[in-house]
N, C-alpha and C positions, 0 to 999 in steps of 0.2 A: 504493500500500500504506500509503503511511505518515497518508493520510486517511482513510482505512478502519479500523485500529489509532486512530486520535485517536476516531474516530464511537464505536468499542464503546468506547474507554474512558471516553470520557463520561457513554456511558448505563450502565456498572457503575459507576461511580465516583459517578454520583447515586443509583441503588438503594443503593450502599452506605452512603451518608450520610443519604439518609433511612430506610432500615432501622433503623441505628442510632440514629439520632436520637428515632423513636419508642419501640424497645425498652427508653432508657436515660431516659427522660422519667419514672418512678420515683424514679430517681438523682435528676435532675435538680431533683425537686420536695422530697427528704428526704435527700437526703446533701451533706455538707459540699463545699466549696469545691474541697476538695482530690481528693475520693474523684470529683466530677465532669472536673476536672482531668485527672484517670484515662482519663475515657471519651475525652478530645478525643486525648490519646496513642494509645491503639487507634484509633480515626479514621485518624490520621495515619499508624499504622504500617500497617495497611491502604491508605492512599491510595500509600505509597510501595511497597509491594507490586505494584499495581497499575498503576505506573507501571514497574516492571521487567517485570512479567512482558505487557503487555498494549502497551507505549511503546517500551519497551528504552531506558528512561531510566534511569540510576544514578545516583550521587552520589559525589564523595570530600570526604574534610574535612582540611584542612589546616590546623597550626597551633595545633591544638588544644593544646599545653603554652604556649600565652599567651591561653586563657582561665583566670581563677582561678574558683574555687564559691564561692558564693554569690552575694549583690547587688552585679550591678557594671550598666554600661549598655553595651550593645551597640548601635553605630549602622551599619546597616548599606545594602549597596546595594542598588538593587531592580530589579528589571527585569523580573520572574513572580511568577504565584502560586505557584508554586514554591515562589520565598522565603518566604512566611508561613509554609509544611508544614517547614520542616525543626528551628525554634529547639526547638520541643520535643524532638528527637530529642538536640540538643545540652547542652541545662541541665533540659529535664526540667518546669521549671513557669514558666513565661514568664509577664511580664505586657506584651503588648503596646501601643504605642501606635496610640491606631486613629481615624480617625472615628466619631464617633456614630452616624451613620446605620446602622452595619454591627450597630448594637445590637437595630435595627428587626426584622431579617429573621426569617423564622419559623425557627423549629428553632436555625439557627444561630446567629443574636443570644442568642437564649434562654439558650444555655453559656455563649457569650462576655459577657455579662451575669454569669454564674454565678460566674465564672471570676475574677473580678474582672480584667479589661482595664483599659487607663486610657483611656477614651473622651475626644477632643478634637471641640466644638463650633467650625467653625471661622466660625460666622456670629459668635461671640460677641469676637471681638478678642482684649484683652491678658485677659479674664477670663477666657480659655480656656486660656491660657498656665496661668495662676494654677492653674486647675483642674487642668490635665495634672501641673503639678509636687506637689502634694498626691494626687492619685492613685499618682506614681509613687514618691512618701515611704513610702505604706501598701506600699505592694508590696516597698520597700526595707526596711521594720520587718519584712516576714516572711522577711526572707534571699531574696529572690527577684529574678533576672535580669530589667530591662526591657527592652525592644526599639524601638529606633526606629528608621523609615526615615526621614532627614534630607531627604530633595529631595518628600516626601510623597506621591508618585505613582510610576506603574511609568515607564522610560525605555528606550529601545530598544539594543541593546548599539552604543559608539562615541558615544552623546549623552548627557548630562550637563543633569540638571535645577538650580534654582535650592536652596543646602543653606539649608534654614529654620533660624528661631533658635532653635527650641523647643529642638532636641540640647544649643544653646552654655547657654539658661536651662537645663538640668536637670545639666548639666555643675558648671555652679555651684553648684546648690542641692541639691544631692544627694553630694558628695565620696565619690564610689564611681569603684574602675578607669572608665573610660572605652575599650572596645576596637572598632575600628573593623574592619569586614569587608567584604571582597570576595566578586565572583560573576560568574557567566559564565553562569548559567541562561537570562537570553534569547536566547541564540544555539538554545537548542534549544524552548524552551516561551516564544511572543512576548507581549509583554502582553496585546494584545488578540485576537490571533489564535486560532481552530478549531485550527490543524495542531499535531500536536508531534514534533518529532524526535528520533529515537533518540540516544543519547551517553552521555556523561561531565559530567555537569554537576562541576564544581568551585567549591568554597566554602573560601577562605581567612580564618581569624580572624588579625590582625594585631596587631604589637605593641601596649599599651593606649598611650594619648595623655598624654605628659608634666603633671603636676600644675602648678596655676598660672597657666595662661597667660590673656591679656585676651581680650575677648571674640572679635575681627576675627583674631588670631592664630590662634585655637584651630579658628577655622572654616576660616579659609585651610588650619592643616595638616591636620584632617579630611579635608576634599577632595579635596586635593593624593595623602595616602595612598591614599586609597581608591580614588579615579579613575585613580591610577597601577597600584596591583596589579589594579585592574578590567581595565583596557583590554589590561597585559600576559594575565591569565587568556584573555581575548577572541582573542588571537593564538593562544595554545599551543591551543586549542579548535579553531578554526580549522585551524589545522594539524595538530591529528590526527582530525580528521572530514571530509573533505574533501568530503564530502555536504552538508556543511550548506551554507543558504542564512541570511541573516541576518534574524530571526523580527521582524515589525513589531509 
């Protein structure tokens, strides 16, 4: 059943992205930044729709009175696409940080281009660094939350990728909260995996990261935090899904 339920909702979930995607290609070509903005929330709210009614996926958010509004930087874990669909539901107008490549793609790119994202080149070395942190200054001058995944790929729940330095340079150079967030989403939706399983995905925002600290510190306790409420979220899931398998 639960292959069958992933099959339809794949193929509603891409009717529904490219439906919309051409209907709002108007938007897309004559309204502002913001007003396109707009369309990628419907997207989303739709996509999470779709994933309750069609997955029997939900979400709870925890924590929430230790994020503050406006620009702060959100470093978070990652283990699904999952993770990318929820930040707007959270703050509303995100400015990701992403690969370039993801700038490419038809339709998609095209918003995400719109939308101003902070695209990172990573064939380009420390001039990408450079670049990421002036992308995510502009996004900081318009009051608006960035987002970075620190290990820059998805990792399977229980493993732990390598946290890159881009988080600690923007830490620096940007003196905005710093809050670090947990998740437990690939135990039900795997990175690379077809199947998706039913649950409770849980997403904890975690206290922001003490101001000041040197570089090698600051990464250590990122980590430390994040990998610590990870792996506990990983258990409590665990144990109240007792279906689940753990998604590769």
């Amino acid at each position: 059943m639960a292959y069958l339920r992933s099959a339809v909702y794949q193929v509603v979930f891409l009717a529904w992205t490219l439906g919309l995607c051409v209907t709002c290609l108007p938007t897309l070509a004559l309204a502002s930044r913001r007003r396109v903005q707009r369309v990628a929330e419907v997207w989303l709210d739709g996509a999470h729709l779709l994933q309750r009614l069609l997955l029997g996926i939900t979400f709870d958010i925890r924590g929430r009175e230790n994020l503050p509004p406006g620009a702060v930087l959100i470093a978070a874990k990652h283990q699904s696409a999952w993770d990318t669909m929820i930040f707007h539901h959270l703050v509303g107008d995100p400015a990701y940080v992403l690969k370039i490549e993801l700038l490419s793609l038809p339709f998609i790119g095209w918003y995400m281009r719109k939308t101003g994202q902070v695209p990172v080149d990573r064939k380009a070395g420390v001039k990408a660094l450079k670049v990421m942190v002036e992308g995510a200054r502009r996004a900081v001058a318009e009051g608006r939350p960035v987002i970075i995944f620190p290990e820059g790929h998805r990792y399977a729940p229980g493993t732990t990728g390598d946290y890159h330095s881009g988080v600690a340079m923007l830490y620096g150079a940007l003196a905005i909260p710093v809050i670090p967030v947990a998740l437990n989403s690939g135990l039900f939706w795997g990175r690379n995996a077809f199947l998706r399983q039913s649950g409770r995905i849980t997403l904890e925002i975690l206290p922001a990261m003490p101001e000041g600290l040197d570089r090698r510190r600051f990464m250590d306790e990122l980590q430390n935090r994040i990998e610590t409420a990870t792996r506990a979220l990983e258990a409590e899931g665990l144990a109240r899904h007792p279906h689940l398998q753990r998604c590769g």
